[in-house]
N, C-alpha and C positions, 0 to 999 in steps of 0.2 A: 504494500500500500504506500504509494509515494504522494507526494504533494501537501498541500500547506489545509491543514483541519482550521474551521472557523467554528467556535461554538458562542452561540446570544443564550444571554442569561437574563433573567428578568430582576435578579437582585447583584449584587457586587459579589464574588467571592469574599469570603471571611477565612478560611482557611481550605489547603489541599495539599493532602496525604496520598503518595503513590505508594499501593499495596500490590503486592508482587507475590502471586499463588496464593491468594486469601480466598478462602471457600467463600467467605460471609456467611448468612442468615439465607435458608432456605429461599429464594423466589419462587412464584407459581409453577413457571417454568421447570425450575427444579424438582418441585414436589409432584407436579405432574409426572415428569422423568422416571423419578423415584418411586412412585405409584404405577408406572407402567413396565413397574420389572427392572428397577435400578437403571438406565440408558441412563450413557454418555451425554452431555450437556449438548444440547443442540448447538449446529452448526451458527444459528444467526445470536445463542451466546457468547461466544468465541468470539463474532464477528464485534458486538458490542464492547465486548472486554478488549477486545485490541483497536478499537477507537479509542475506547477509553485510556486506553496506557499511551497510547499516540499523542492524545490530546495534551495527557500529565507532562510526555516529554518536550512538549511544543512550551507549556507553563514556563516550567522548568529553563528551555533557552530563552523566554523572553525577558523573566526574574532574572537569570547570569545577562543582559543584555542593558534592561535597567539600571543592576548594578552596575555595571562597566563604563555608562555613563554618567552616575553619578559620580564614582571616582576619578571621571575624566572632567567632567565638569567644575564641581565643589573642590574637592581636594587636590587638584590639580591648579585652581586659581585661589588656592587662599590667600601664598604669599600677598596676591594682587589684592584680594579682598582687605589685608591687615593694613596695608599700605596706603589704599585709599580711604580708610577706618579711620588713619593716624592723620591723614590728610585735613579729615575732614574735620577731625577733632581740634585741628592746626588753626583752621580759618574761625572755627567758633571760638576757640579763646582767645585768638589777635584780635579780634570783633569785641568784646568783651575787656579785653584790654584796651583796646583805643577807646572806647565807651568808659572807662571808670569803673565798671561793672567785677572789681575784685576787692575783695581783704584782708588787705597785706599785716595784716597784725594775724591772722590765723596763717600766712602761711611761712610770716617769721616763724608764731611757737611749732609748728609741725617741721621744722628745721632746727627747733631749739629743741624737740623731742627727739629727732634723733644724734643731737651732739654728744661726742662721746664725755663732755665734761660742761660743768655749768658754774667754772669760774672763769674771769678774764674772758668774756665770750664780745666778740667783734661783730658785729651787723653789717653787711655792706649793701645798700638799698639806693636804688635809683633815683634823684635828689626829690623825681616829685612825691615819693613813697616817704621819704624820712621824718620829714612834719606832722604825717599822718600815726607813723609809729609813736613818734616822740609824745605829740597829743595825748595817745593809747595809754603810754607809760606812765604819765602825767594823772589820768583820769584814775585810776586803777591801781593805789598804790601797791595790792594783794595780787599782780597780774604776773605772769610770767615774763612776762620783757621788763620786771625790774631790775636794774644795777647791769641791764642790757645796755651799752655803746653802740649808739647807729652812727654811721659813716657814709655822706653821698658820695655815691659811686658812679660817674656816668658810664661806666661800664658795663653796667647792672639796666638790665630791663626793669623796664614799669612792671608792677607785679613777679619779680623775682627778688632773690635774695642769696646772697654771701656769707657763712657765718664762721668764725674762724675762732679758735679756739685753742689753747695752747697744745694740745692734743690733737687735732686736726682741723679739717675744714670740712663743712655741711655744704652741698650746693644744690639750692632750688631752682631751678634753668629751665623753662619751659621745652625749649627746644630737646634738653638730655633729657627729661621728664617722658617728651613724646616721642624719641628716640628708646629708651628701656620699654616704652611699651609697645611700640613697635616691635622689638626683638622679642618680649616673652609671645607676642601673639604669634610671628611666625614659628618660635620656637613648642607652641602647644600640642603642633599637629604630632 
């Protein structure tokens, strides 16, 4: 039996199990058989049973076909997917950065959270961020940016920060920020 089996189903498949020499559950057909002196399963069962395994194998190559372009598709463009992810992420926080729309006193202390030490600790902040810090310090004498040194830095982007410490340096940097994530997202697959 060659050529390509089509079968219309009126609901979706939910599941399909190819059985291979399974008697089943008596049919009529059977029990007629059976009833007439034990005979061999008729001819147009046979012929049903090997449609039916024909059909399973047809399944069978379209499921190994879907997958193959699912992994040719998705997982073969992730790199691309992460990339333009970090892209995109890129242009909403310069948007948000030129808007004013950050603050910079939270993203001092989550760079003063991870300093390895919290004496003699140096700030270096972009001159228009430093006012706003210092403000911070000022309002708050219980805050974590007390007895914190800001230092304008025009080196230092708007909403980034420097922090240096006698033990080392923290850097907040947007650009390495969405560079590390960059790399873990290609790195997931």
């Amino acid at each position: 039996m060659s050529g390509t089996l089509t079968i219309s189903l009126s609901m979706p498949v939910a599941s399909v199990r190819i059985l291979d020499n399974y008697p089943g559950p008596p049919g009529i057909e059977q029990l007629e058989a059976e009833g007439a002196g034990g005979q061999v399963q008729t001819e147009e069962l046979q012929a049903q049973k090997a449609a039916f395994s024909q059909a399973c194998q047809t399944l069978n190559g379209v499921v190994d076909k879907v997958n193959a372009f699912y992994d040719k598709i998705f997982v073969g463009h992730s790199e691309e997917i992460a990339r333009l992810s970090v892209e995109i992420a890129r242009k909403i926080l310069m948007q948000k950065v030129a808007d004013g729309d950050y603050e910079i006193e939270s993203i001092v202390k989550e760079s003063l959270e991870n300093a390895p030490d919290r004496q003699d600790i140096v700030v270096h902040l972009h001159p228009d961020d430093v006012a706003q810090c210092q403000r911070a310090q000022q309002d708050d004498p219980d805050s974590a940016l007390v007895g914190i040194k800001f230092v304008c830095d025009s080196n230092i982007g708007r909403a980034e920060c420097l922090l240096e410490s006698p033990k080392g340096i923290v850097k907040s940097l947007i650009d390495e920020n969405l560079e590390r994530i960059g790399r873990a997202l290609k790195n997931r697959e």
